[in-house]
C-alpha positions as CSV (number, residue, x, y, z in Angstrom):
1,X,-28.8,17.3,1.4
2,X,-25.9,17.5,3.6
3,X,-25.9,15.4,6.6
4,X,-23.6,17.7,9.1
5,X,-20.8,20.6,8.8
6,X,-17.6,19.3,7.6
7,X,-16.1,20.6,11.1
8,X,-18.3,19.8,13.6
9,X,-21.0,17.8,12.1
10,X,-23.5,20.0,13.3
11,X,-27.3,20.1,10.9
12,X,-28.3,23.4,11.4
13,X,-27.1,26.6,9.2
14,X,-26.4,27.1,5.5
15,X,-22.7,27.9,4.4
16,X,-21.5,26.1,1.4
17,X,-18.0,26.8,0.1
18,X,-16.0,24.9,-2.3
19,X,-13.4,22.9,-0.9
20,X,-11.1,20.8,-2.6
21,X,-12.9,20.7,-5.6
22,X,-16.5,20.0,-3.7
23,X,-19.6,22.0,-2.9
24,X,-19.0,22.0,0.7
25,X,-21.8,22.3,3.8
26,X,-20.9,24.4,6.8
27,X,-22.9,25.6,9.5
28,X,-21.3,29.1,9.4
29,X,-18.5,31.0,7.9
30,X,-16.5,30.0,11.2
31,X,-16.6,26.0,10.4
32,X,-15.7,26.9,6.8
33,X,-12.5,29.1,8.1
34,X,-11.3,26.8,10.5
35,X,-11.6,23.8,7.8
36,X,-9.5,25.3,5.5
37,X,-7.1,26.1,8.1
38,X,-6.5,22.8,9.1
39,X,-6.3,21.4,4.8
40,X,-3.8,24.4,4.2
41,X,-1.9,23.6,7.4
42,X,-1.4,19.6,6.9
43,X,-0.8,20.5,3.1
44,X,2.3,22.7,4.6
45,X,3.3,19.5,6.9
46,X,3.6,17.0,4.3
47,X,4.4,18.5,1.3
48,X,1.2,16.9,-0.4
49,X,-0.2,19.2,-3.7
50,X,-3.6,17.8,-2.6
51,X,-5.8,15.7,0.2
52,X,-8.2,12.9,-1.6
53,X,-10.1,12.6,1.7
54,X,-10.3,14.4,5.5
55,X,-12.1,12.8,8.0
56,X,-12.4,14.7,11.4
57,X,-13.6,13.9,15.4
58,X,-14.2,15.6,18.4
59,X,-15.4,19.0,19.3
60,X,-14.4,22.6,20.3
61,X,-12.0,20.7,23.3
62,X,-9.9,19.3,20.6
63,X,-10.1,17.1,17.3
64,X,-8.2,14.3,15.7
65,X,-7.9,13.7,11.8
66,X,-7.0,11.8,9.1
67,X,-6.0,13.3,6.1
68,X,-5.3,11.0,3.0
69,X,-3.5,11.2,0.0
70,X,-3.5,8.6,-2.7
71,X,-2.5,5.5,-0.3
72,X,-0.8,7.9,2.4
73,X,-2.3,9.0,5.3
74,X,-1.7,11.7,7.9
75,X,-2.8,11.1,11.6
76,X,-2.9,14.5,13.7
77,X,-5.1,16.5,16.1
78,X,-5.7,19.8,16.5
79,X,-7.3,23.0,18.3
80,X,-9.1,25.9,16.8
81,X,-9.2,29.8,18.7
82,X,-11.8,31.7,18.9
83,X,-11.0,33.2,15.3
84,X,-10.4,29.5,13.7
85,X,-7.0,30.0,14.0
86,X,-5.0,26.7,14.9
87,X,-4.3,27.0,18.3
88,X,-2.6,23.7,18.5
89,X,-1.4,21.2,16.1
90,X,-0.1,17.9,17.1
91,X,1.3,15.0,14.4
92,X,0.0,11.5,15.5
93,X,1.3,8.1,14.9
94,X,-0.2,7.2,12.0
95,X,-2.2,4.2,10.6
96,X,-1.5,2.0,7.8
């Protein structure tokens, strides 16, 4: 059982897509979009063939994320439209 959409942590819906290898949960088609927005755009940023981990916080007002590749990690935030389209995307100073 999944415990929220891999956006917005929301619990109700029933979208499941495969992303990055793994059976996914969504709440709708919308979450899933914008999701893989944001992998394909911080894939495009750092040059990485693959993420190992994405962790995401916030809401529709903006969200920050850590995206992690073997012992690297990407710190960034980020804005979706109304068509999960990045509206804004901001690098952050990263953590060790």
């Amino acid at each position: 059982m999944a415990e929220g959409c891999a956006l917005c942590g929301s619990t109700w819906g029933n979208h499941w897509e495969e992303v990055m290898g793994k059976r996914t949960f969504f709440c709708c088609e919308h979450c899933a979009r914008g999701y893989k927005n944001v992998i394909q755009e911080v894939l495009r940023r750092t040059g990485w063939d693959r993420l190992d981990s994405l962790e995401l916080e916030g809401n529709y007002r903006g969200r920050k994320g850590v995206a992690r590749n073997g012992d690297k990690s990407y710190v960034f935030s980020f804005r979706l439209g109304s068509e999960a389209e990045i509206t804004e995307f901001r690098e952050e100073d990263s953590k060790s």
